[in-house]
KEDRENNU-171339 format. One record per residue (C-alpha): residue number from 0; residue in one letter; x, y, z. Coordinates in steps of 0.001 Angstrom, whole numbers. Example, Ala and Ser with C-alpha at 12.3 -4.5 7.8 and 13.67 -1.06 7.14 Angstrom:
KEDRENNU-171339
 bavo loke    east   north      up
    0    a   12300   -4500    7800
    1    s   13670   -1060    7140
//
This chain:
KEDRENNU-171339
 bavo loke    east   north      up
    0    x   11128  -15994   -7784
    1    x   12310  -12587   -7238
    2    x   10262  -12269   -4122
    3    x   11634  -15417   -2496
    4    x   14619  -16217   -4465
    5    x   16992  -15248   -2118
    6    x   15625  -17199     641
    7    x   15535  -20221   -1261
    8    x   19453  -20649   -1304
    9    x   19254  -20436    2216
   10    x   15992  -22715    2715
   11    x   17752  -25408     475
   12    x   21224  -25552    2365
   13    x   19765  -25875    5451
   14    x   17599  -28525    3671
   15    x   20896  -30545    2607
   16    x   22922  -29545    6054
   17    x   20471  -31533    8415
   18    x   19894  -35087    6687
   19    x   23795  -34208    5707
   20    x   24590  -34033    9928
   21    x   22191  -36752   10257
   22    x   23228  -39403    8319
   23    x   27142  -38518    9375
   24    x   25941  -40094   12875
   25    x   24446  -42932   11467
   26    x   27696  -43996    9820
   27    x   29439  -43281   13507
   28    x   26938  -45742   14909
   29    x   25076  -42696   16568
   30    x   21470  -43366   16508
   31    x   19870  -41302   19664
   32    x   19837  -37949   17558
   33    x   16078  -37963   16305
   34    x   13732  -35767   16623
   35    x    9696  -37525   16362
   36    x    7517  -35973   13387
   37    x    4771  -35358   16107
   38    x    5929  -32088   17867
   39    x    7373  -30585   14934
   40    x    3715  -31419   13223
   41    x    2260  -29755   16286
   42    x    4597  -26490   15820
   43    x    3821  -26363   12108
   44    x    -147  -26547   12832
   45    x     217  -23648   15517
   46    x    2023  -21649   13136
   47    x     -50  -21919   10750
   48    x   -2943  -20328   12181
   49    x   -1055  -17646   13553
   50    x     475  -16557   10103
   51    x   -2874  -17090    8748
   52    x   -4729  -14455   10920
   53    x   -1965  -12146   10373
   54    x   -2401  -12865    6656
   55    x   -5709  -11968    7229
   56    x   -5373   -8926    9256
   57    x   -2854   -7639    6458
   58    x   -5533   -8194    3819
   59    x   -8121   -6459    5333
   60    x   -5482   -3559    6123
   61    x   -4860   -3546    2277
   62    x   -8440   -3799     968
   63    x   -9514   -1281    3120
   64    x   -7440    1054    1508
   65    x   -8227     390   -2107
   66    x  -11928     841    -506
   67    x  -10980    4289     730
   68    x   -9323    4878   -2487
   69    x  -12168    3898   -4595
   70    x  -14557    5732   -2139
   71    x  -12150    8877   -3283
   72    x  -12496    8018   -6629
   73    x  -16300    8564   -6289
   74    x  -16326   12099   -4340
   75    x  -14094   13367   -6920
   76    x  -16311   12983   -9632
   77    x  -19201   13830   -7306
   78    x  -17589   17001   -6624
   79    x  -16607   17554  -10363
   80    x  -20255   17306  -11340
   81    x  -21460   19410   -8700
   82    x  -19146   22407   -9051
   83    x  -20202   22301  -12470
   84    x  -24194   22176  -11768
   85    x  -24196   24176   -8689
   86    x  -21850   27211   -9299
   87    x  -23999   29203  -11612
   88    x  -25898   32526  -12098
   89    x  -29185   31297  -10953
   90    x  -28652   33138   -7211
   91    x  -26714   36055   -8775
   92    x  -27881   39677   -8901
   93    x  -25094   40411  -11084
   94    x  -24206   37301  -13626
   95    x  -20671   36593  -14080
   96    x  -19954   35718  -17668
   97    x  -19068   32135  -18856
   98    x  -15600   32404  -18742
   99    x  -15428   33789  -15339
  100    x  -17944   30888  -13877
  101    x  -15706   28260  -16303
  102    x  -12229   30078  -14211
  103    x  -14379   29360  -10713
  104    x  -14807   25821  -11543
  105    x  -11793   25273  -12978
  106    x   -9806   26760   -9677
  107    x  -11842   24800   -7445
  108    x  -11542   21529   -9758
  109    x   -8032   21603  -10084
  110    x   -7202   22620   -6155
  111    x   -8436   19128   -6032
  112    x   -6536   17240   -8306
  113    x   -3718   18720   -6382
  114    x   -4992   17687   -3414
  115    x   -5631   14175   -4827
  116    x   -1539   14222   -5659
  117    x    -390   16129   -2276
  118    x   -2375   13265    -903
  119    x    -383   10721   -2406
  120    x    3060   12282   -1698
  121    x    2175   12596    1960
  122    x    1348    9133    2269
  123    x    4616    7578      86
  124    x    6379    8866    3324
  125    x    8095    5862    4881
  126    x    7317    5515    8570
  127    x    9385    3821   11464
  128    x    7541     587   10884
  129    x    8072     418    7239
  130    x   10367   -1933    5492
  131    x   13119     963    4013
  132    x   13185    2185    7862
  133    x   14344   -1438    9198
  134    x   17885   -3262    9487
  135    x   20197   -2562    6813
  136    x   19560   -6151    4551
  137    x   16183   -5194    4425
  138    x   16623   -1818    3359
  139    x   18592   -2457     674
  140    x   16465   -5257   -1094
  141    x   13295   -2757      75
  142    x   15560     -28   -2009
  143    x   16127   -2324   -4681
  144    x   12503   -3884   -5055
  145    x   10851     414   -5120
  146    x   13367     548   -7963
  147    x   11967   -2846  -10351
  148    x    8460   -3015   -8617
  149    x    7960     494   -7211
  150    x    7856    3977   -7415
  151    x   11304    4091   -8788
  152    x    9711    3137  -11719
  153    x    7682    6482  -12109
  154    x    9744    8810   -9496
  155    x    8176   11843   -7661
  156    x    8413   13711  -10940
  157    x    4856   13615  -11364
  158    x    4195   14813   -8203
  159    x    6316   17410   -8033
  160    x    4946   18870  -11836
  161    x    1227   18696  -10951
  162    x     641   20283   -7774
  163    x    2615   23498   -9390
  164    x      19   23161  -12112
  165    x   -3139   22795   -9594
  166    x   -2608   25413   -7162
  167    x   -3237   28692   -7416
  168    x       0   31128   -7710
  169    x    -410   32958   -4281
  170    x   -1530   29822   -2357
  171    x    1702   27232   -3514
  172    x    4001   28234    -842
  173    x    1985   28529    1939
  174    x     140   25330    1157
  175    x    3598   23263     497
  176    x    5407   24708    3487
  177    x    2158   23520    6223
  178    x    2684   20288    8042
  179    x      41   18981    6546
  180    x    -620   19850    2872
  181    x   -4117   18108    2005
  182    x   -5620   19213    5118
  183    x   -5012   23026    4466
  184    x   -6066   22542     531
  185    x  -10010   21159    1549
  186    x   -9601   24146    4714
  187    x   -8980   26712    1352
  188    x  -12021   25026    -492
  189    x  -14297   25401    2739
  190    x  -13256   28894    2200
  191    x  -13694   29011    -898
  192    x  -17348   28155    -904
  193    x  -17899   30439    1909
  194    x  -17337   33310    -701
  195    x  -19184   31961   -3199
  196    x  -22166   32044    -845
  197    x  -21346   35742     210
  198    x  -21612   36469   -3430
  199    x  -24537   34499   -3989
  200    x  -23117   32359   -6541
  201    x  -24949   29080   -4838
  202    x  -27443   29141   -2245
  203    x  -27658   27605    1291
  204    x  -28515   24153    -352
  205    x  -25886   23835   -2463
  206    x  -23206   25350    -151
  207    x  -24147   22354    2784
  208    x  -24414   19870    -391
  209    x  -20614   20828   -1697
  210    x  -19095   21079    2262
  211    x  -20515   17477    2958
  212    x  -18212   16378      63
  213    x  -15387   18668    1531
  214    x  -16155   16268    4507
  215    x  -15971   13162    2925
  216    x  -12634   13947    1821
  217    x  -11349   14572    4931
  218    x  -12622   11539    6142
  219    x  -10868    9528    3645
  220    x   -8140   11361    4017
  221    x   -8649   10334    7897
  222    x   -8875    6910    7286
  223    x   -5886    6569    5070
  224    x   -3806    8277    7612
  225    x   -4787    6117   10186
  226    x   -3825    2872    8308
  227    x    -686    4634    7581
  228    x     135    6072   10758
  229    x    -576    2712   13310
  230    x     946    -409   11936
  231    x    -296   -4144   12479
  232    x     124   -4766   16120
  233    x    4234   -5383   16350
  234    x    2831   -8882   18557
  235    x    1794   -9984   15156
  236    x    3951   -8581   12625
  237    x    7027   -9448   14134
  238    x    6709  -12856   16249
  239    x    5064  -14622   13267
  240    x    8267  -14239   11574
  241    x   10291  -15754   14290
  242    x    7839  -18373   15026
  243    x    8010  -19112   10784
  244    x   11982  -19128   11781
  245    x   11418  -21840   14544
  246    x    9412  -23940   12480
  247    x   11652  -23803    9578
  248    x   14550  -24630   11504
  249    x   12687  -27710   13203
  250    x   11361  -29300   10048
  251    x   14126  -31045    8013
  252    x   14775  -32835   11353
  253    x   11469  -34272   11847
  254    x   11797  -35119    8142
  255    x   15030  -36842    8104
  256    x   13847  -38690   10940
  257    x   10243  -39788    9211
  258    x   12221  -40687    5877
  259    x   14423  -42310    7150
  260    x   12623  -45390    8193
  261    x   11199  -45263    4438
  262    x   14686  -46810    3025
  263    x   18445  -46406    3475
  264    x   17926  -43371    1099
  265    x   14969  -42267    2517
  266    x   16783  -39266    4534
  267    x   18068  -37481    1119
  268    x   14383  -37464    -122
  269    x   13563  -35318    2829
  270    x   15327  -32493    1062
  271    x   12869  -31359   -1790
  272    x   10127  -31392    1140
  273    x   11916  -29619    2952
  274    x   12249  -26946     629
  275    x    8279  -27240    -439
  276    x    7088  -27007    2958
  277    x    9407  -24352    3858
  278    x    8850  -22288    1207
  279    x    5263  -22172    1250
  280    x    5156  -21051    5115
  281    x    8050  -18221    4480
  282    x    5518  -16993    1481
  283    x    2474  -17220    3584
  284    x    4781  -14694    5844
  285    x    6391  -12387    3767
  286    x    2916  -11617    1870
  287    x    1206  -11165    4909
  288    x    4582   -8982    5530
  289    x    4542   -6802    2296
  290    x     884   -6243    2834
  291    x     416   -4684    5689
  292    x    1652   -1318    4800
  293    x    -201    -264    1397
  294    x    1322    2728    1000
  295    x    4762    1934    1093
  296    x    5592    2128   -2219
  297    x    6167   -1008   -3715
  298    x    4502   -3479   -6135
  299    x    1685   -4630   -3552
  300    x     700   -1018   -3077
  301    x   -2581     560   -3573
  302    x   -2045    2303   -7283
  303    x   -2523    5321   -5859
  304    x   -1299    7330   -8951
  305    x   -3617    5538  -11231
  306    x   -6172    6477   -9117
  307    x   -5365    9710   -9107
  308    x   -4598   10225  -12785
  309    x   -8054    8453  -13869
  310    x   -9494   11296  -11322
  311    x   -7858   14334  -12901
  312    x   -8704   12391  -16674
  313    x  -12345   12775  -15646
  314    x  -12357   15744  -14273
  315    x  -10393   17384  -16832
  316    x  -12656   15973  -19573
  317    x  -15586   17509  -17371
  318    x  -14006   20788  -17572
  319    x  -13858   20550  -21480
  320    x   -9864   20861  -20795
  321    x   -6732   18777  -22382
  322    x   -5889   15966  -20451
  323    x   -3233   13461  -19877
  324    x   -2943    9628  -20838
  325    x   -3992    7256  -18288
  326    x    -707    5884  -16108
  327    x     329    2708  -17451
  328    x    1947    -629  -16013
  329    x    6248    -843  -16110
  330    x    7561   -4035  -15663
  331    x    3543   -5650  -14945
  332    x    3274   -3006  -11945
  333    x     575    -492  -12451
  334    x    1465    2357   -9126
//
């Protein structure tokens, strides 16, 4: 109810209005005003399938990201494990003692995690096409829902602590201040390993092994961008809506009309149809609406800081390092 509420005030006294206007002509001896259940049937069928393949289209845009996501999830513990098992003294003339190899992999470990969150943040940034970017209704209910259903029930707190606590000292400001803050973390891993190689701390192997993961995170990070960065074609994310509008509008007509021939009361029972049949084609489009962005910050999002706290949980515990709980739902939404 607090997704469609509001639109059901306005669904139900446009519901009354019509057989309302309706049956005022009848009692003025007007009878020409119908409108035939057939074409309105016709509309209804047509926009059906249109809302459905956007509904479709939206889904696949949102389970493609919790695939790229999960497919995150996976590298990050891949990479854990290998940093681990492949930056050693084996190659090493000179073997670094176990707290110095423990302070490489914990540098390169935790450069992640703050990649994982820097990842996050950049992504949370509205774009043009986004909900809080449109007319100035929307916005406001957009503002309200990130505040019950969204990340105004965590904030950017978290963010903003762990990155700080990830990066090294001398790399925070230059890595914060670049346009694009993930990128330039996996560049300073790349270079990263490159030193390790010079000082023999993993062979050839190992250093293509560990820069293929560096390269499947940049192409997740590539493929999240790009779902965040080119919205569902505008043909289809806005014109369902107005065909929804035109459909809406035409059905309590065609209703009245059909019920009306039922029984001298028949026109009033055309209301709670109306309202059913409405409702269910205005939720068809505003969840095919709310789920074509996924990370826009609200309750239909990709959990993104789940995912990333269940990341630096495993990792941590890899590390033999104190960790923090796992993020939990507020108000049923887990973000």
């Amino acid at each position: 109810m607090s997704f469609s509420g509001g639109h059901l005030i306005w669904l139900t006294a446009w519901a009354i209005l019509v057989p309302l206007f309706i049956e005022t002509l009848h009692e003025m001896k007007i009878h020409a005003f119908k409108v035939p259940w057939l074409p309105v049937s016709i509309v209804g069928t047509a926009v059906a399938f249109y809302v459905g393949f956007k509904n479709n289209s939206s889904y696949d845009r949102l389970w493609e990201a919790r695939k790229i996501w999960g497919a995150i999830v996976n590298s990050s513990r891949s990479w854990g494990s290998m940093i681990k098992a492949f930056v050693t003294n084996q190659f090493n003339e000179n073997d670094l003692s176990e707290a110095e190899l423990l302070s490489l992999h914990r540098k390169l470990i935790y450069r992640h995690i703050g990649w994982l969150y820097s990842l996050r943040s950049q992504l949370l940034i509205p774009t043009q096409w986004e909900h809080i970017n449109q007319g100035r209704l929307v916005r406001k209910r957009t503002e309200s829902r990130q505040k019950t259903f969204g990340i105004g029930l965590y904030g950017d707190e978290i963010t903003a602590f762990e990155i700080p606590r990830c990066l090294p000292k001398e790399e925070i400001d230059r890595m914060i201040n670049s346009q694009n803050t993930a990128t330039q973390i996996i560049d300073q891993q790349s270079q990263d390993l490159k030193e390790l190689r010079a000082n023999n701390l993993i062979d050839d192997f190992r250093h293509m092994e560990l820069q293929k993961v560096l390269s499947d995170f940049y192409d997740h990070q590539g493929k999240a961008e790009r779902i965040k960065k080119f919205p569902l074609p505008r043909q289809y994310g806005s014109m369902s809506f107005i065909f929804v509008g035109i459909f809406i509008f035409l059905l309590p007509f065609g209703l009245v009309t059909e019920f009306h021939d039922m029984s001298a009361w028949g026109a009033w029972l055309s209301i709670p149809f109306t309202v059913i049949v409405g409702w269910v084609f205005l939720m068809m489009e505003l969840v095919g609406d709310y789920s074509e962005n996924p990370f826009e910050g609200l309750g239909n999002d990709v959990p993104m800081l789940s995912l990333c706290r269940t990341i630096e949980i495993d990792l941590k515990e890899m590390l033999g390092d104190e960790f923090p709980e796992a993020i939990k739902p507020v108000n049923d939404v887990l973000m």
